[in-house]
PDB file with one MODEL, atoms N, CA, C and O in Angstrom:
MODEL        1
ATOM      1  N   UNK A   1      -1.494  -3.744 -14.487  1.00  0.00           N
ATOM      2  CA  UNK A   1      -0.417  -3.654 -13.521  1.00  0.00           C
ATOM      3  C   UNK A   1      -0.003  -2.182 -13.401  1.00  0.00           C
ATOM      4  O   UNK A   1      -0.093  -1.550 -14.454  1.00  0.00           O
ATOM      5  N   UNK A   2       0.385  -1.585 -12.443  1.00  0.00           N
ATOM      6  CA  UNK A   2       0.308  -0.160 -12.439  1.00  0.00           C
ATOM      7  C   UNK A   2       2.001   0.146 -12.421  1.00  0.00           C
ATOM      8  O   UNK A   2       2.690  -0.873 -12.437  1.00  0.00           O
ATOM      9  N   UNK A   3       2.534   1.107 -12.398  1.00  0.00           N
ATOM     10  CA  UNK A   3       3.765   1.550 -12.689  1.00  0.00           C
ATOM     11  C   UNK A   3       4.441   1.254 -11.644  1.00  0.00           C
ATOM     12  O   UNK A   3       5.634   1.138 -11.924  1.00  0.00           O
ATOM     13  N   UNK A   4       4.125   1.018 -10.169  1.00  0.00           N
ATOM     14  CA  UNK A   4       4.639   0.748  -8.967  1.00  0.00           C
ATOM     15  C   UNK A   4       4.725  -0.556  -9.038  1.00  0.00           C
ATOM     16  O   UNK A   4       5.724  -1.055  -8.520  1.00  0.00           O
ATOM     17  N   UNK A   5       3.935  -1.269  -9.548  1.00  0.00           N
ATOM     18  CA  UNK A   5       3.938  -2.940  -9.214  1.00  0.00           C
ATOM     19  C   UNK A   5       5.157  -3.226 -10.627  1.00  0.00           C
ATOM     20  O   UNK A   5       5.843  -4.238 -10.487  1.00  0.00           O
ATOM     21  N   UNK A   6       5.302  -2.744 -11.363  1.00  0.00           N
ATOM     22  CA  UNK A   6       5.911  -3.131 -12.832  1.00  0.00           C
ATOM     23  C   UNK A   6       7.517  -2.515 -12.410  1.00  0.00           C
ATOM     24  O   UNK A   6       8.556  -2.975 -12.885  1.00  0.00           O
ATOM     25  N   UNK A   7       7.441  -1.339 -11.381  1.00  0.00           N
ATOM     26  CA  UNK A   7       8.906  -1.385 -10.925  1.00  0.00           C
ATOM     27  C   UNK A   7       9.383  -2.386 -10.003  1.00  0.00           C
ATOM     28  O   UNK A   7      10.511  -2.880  -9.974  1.00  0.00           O
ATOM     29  N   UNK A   8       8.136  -2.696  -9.052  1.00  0.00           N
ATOM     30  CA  UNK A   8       9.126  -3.757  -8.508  1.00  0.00           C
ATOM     31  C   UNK A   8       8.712  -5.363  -8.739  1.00  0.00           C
ATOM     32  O   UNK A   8       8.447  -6.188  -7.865  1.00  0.00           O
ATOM     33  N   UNK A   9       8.740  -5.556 -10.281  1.00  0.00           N
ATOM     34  CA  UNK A   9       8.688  -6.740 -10.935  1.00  0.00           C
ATOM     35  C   UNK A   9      10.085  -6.305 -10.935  1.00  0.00           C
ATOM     36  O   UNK A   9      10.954  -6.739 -10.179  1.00  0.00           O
ATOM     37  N   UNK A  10      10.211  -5.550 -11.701  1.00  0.00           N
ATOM     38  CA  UNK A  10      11.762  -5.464 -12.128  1.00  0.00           C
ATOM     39  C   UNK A  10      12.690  -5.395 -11.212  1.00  0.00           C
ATOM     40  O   UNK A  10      13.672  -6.128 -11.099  1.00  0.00           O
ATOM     41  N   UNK A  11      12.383  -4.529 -10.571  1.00  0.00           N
ATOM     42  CA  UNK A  11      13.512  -4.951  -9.371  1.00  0.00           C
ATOM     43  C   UNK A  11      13.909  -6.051  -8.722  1.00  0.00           C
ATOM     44  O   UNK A  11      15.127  -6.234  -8.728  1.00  0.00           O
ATOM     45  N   UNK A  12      13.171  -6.932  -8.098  1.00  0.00           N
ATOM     46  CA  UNK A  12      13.152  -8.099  -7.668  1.00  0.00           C
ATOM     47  C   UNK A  12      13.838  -8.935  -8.901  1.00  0.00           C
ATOM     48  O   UNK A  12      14.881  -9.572  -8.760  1.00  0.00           O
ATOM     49  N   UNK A  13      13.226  -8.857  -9.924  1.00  0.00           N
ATOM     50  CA  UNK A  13      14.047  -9.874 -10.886  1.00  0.00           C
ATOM     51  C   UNK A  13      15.868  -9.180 -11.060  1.00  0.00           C
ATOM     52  O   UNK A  13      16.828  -9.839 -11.459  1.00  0.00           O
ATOM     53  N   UNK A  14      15.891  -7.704 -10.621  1.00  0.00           N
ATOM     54  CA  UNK A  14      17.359  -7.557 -10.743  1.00  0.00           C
ATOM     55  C   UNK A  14      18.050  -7.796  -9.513  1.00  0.00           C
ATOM     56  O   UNK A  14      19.267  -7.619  -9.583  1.00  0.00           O
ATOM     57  N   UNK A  15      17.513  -8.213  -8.213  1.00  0.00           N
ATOM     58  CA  UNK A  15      17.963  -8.712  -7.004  1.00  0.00           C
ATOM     59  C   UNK A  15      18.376 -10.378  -6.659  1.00  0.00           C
ATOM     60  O   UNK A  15      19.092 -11.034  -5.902  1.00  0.00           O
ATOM     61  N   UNK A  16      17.419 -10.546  -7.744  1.00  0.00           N
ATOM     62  CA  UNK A  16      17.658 -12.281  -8.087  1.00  0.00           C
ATOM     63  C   UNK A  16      18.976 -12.169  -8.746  1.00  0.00           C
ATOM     64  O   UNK A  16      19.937 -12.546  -8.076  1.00  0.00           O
ATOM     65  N   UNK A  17      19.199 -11.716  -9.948  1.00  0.00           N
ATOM     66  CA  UNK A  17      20.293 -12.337 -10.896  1.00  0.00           C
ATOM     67  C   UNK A  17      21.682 -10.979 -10.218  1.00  0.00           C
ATOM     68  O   UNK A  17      22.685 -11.173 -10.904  1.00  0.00           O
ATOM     69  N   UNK A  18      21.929  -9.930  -9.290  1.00  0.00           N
ATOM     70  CA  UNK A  18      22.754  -9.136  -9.121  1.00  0.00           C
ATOM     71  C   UNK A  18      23.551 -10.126  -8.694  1.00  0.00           C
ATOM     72  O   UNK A  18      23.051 -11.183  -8.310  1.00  0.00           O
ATOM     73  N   UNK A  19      25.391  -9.854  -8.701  1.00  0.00           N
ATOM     74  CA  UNK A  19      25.963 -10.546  -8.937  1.00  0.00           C
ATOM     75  C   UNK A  19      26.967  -9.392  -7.528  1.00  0.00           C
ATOM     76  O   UNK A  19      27.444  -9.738  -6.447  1.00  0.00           O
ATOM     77  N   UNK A  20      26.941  -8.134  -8.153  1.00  0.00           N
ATOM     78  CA  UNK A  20      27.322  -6.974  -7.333  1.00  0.00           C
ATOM     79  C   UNK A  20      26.561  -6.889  -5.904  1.00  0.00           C
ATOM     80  O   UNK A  20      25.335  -6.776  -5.907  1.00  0.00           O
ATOM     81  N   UNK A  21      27.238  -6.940  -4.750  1.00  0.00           N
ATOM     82  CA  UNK A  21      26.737  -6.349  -3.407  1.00  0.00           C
ATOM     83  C   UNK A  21      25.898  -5.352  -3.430  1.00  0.00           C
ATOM     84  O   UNK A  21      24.731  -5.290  -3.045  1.00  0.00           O
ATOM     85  N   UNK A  22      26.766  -4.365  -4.043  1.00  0.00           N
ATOM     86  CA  UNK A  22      26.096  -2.681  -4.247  1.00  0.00           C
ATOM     87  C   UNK A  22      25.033  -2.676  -5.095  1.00  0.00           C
ATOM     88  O   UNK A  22      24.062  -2.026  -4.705  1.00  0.00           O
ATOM     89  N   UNK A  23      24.950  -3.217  -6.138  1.00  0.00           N
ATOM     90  CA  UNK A  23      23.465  -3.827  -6.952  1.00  0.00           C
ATOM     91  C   UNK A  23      22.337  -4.079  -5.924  1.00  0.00           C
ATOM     92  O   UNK A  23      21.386  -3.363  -5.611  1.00  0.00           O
ATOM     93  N   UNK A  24      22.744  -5.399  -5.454  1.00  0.00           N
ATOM     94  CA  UNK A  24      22.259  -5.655  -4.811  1.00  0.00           C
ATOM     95  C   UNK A  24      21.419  -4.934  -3.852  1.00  0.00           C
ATOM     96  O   UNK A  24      20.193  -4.952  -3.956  1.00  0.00           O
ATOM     97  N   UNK A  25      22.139  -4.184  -2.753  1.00  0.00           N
ATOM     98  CA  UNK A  25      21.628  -3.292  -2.073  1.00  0.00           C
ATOM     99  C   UNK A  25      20.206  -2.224  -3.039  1.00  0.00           C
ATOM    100  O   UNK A  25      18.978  -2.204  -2.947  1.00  0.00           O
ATOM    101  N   UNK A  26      21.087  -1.569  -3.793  1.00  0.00           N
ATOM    102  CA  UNK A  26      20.443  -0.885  -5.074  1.00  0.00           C
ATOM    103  C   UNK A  26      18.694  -1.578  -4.911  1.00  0.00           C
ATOM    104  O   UNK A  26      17.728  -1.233  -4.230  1.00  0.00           O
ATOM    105  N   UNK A  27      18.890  -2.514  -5.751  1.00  0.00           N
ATOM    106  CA  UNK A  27      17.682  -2.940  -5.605  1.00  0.00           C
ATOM    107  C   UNK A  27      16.683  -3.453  -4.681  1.00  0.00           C
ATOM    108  O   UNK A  27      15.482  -3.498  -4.949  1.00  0.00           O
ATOM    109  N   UNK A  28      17.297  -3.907  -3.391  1.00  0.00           N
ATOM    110  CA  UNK A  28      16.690  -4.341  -2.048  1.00  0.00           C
ATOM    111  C   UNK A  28      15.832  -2.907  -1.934  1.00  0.00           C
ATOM    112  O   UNK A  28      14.607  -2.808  -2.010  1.00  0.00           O
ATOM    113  N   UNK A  29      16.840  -1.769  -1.720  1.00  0.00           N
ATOM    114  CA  UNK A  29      15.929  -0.544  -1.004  1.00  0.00           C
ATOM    115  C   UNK A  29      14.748   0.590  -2.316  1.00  0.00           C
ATOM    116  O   UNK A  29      14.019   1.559  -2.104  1.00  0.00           O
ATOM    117  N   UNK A  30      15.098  -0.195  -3.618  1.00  0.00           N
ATOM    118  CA  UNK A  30      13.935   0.203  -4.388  1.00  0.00           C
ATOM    119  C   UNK A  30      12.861  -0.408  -4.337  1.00  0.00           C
ATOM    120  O   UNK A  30      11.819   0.107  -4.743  1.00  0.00           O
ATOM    121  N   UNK A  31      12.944  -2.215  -3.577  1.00  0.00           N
ATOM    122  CA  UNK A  31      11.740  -2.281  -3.059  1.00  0.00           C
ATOM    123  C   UNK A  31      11.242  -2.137  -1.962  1.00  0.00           C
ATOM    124  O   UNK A  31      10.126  -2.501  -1.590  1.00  0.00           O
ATOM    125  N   UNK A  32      12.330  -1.406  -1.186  1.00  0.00           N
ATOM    126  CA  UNK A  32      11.461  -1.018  -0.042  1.00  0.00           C
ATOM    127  C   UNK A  32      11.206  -0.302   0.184  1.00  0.00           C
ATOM    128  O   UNK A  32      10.806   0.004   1.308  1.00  0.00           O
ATOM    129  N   UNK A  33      11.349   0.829  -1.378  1.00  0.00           N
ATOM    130  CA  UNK A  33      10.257   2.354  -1.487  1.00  0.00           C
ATOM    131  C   UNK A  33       9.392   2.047  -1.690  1.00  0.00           C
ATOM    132  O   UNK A  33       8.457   2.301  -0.930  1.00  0.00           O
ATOM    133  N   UNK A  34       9.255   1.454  -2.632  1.00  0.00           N
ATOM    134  CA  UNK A  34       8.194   1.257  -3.578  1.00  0.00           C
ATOM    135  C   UNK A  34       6.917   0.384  -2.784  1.00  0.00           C
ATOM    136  O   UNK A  34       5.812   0.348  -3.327  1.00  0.00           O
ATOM    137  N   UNK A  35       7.108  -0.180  -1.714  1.00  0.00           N
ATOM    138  CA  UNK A  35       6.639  -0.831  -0.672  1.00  0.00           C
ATOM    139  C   UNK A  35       5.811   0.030   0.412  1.00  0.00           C
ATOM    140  O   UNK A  35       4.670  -0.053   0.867  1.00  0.00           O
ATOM    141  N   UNK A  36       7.158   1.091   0.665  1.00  0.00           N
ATOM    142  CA  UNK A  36       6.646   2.558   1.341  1.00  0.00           C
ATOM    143  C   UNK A  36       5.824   3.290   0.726  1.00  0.00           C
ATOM    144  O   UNK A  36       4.950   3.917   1.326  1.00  0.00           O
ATOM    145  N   UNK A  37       5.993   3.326  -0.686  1.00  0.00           N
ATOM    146  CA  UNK A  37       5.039   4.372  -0.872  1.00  0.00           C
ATOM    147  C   UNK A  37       3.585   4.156  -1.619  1.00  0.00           C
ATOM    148  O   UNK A  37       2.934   4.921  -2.330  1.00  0.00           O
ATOM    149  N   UNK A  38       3.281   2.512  -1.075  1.00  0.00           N
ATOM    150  CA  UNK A  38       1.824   1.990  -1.947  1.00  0.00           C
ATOM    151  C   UNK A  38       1.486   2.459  -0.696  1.00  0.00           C
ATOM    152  O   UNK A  38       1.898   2.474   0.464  1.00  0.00           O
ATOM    153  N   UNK A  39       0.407   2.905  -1.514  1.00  0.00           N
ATOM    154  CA  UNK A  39      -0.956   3.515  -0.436  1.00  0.00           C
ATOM    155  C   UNK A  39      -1.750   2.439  -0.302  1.00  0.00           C
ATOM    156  O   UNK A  39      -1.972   1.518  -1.088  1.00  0.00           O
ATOM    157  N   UNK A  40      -2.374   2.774   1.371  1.00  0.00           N
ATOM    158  CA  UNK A  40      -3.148   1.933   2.343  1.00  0.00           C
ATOM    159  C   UNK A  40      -4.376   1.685   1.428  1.00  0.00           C
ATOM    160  O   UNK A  40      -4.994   2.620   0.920  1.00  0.00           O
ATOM    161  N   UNK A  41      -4.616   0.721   1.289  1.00  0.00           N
ATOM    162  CA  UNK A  41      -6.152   0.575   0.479  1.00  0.00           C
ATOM    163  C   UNK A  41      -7.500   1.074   1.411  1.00  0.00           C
ATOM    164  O   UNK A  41      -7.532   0.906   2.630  1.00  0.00           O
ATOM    165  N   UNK A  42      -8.388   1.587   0.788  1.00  0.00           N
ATOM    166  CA  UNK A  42      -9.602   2.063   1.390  1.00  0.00           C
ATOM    167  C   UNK A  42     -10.244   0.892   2.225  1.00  0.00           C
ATOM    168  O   UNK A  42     -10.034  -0.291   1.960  1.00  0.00           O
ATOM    169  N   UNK A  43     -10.833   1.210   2.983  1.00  0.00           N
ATOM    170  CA  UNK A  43     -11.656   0.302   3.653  1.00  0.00           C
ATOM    171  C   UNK A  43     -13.291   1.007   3.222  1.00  0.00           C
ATOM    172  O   UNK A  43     -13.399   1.968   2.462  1.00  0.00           O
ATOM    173  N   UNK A  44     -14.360   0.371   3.817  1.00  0.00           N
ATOM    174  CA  UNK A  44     -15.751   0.736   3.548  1.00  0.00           C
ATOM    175  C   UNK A  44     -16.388   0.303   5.255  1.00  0.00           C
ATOM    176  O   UNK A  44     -16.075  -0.708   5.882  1.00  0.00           O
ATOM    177  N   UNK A  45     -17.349   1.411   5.720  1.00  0.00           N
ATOM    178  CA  UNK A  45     -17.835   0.900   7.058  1.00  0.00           C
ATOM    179  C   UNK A  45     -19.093   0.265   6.578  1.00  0.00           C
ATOM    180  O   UNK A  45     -19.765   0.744   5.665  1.00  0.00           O
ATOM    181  N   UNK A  46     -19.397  -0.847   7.231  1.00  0.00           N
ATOM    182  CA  UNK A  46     -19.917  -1.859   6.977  1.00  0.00           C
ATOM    183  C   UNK A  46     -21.170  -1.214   7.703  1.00  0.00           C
ATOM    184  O   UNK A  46     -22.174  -1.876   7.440  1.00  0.00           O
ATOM    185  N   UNK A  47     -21.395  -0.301   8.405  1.00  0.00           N
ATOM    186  CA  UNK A  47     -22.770  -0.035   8.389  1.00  0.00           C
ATOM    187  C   UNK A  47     -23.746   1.313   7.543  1.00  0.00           C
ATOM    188  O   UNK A  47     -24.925   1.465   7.225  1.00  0.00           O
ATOM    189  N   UNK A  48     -22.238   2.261   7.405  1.00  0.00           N
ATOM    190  CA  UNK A  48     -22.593   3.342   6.878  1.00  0.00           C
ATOM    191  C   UNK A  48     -22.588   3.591   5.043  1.00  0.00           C
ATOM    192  O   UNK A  48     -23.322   4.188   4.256  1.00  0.00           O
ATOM    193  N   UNK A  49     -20.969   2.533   4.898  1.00  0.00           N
ATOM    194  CA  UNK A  49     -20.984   2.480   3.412  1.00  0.00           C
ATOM    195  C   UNK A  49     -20.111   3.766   3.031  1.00  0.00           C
ATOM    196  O   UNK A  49     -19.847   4.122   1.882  1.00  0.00           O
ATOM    197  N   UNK A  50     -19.558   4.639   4.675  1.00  0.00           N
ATOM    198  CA  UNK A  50     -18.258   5.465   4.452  1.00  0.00           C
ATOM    199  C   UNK A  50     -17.022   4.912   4.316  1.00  0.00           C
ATOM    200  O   UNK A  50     -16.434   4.238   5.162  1.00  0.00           O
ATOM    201  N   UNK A  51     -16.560   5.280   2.993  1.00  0.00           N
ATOM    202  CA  UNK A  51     -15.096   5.073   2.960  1.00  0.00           C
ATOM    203  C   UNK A  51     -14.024   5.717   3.160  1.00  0.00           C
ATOM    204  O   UNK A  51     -14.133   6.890   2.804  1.00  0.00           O
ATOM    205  N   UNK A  52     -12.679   5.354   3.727  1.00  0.00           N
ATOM    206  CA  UNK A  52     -11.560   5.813   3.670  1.00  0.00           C
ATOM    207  C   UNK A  52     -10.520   5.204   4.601  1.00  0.00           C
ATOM    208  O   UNK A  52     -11.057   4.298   5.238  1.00  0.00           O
ATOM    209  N   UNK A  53      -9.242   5.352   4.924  1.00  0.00           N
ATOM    210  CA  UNK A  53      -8.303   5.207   5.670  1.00  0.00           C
ATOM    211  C   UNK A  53      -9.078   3.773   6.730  1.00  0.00           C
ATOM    212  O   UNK A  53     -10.199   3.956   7.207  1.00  0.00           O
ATOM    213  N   UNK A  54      -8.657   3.022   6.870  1.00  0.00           N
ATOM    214  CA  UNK A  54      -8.744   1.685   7.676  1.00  0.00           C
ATOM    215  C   UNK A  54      -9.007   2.310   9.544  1.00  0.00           C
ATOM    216  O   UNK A  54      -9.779   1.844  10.382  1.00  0.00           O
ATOM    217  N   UNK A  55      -7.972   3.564   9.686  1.00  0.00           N
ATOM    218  CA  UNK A  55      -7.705   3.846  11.212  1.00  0.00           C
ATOM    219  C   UNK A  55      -9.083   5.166  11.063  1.00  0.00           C
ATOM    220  O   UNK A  55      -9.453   5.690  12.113  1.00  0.00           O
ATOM    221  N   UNK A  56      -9.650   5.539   9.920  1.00  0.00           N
ATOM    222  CA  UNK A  56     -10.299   6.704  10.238  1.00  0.00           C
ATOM    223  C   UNK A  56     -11.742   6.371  10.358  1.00  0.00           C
ATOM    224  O   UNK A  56     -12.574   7.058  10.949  1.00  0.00           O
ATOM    225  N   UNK A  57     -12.039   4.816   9.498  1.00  0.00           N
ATOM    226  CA  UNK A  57     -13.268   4.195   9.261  1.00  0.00           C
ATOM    227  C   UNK A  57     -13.474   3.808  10.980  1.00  0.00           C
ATOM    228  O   UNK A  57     -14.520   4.088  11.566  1.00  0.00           O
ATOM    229  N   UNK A  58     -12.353   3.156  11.630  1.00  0.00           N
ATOM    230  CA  UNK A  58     -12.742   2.202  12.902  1.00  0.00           C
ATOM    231  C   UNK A  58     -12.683   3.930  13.721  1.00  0.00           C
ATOM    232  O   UNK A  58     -12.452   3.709  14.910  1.00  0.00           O
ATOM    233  N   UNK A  59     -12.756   4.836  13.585  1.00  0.00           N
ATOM    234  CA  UNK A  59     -12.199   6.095  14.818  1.00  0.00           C
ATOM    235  C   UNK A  59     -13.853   6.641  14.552  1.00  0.00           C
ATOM    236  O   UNK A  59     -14.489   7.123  15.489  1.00  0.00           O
ATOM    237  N   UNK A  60     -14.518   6.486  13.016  1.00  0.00           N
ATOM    238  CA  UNK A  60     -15.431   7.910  13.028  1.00  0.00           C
ATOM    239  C   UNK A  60     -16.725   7.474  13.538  1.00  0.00           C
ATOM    240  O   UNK A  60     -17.139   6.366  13.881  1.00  0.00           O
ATOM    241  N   UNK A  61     -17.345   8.825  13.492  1.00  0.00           N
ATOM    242  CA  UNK A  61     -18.938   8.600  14.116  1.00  0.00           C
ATOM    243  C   UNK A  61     -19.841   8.734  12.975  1.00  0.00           C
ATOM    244  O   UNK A  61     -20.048   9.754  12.319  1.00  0.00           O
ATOM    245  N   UNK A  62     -20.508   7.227  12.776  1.00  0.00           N
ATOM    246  CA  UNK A  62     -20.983   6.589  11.893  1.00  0.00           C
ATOM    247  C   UNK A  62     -22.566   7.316  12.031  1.00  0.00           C
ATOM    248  O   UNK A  62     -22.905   7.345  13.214  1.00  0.00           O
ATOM    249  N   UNK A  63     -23.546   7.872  11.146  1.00  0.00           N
ATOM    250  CA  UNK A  63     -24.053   8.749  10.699  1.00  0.00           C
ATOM    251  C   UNK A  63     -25.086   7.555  11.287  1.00  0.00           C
ATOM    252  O   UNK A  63     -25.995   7.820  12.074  1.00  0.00           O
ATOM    253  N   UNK A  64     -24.888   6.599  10.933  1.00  0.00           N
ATOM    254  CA  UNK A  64     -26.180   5.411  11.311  1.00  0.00           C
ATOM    255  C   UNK A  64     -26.344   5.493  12.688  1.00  0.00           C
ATOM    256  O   UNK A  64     -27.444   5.633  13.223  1.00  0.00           O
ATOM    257  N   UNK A  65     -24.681   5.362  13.618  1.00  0.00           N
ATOM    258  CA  UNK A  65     -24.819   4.662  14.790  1.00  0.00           C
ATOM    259  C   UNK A  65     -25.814   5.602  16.125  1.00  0.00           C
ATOM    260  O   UNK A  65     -26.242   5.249  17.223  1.00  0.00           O
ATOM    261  N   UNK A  66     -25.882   6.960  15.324  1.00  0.00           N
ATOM    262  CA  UNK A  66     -26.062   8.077  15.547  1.00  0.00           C
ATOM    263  C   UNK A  66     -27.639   8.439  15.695  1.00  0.00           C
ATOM    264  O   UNK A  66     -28.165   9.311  16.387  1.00  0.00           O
ATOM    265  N   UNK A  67     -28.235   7.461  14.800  1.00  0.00           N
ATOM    266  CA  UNK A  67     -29.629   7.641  14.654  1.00  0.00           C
ATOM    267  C   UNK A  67     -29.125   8.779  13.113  1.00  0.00           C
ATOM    268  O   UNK A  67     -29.529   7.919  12.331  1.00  0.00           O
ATOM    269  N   UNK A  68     -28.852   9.388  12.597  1.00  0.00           N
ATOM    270  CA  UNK A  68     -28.593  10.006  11.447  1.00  0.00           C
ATOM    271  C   UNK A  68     -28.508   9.800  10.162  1.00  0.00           C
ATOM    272  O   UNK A  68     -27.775   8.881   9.797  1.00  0.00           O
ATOM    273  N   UNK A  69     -29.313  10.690   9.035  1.00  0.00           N
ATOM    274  CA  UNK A  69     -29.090   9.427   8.093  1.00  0.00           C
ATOM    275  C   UNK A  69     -29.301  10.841   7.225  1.00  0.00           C
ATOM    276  O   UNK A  69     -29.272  10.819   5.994  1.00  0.00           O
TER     277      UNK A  69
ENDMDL
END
């Protein structure tokens, strides 16, 4: 479990039992950093076997499509 997912175990379990508004809040918007700041998972192009960014895989010019190798 990585340090981002283990903060917002915890958080969520302190949004469940907060009793305080302001708690409350508190913890709503630590998971919705922590939400913000997981990075986009890689994608892989399914013809080339280049990876990266989901919007950069579907944008680039694929070395195959190209005749290029």
């Amino acid at each position: 479990m990585s340090a981002d997912e283990r903060i917002a175990q915890h958080a969520a379990a302190g949004l469940t039992r907060a009793v305080d508004p302001d708690a409350s809040r508190h913890f709503q918007a630590i998971l919705e950093l922590v939400d913000i700041e997981t990075p986009t998972p890689l994608m892989e192009c399914p013809v080339c076997g280049c990876a990266g960014l989901p919007e950069r895989i579907h944008a680039h010019e694929c070395t195959q499509n190209r005749g290029e190798e």
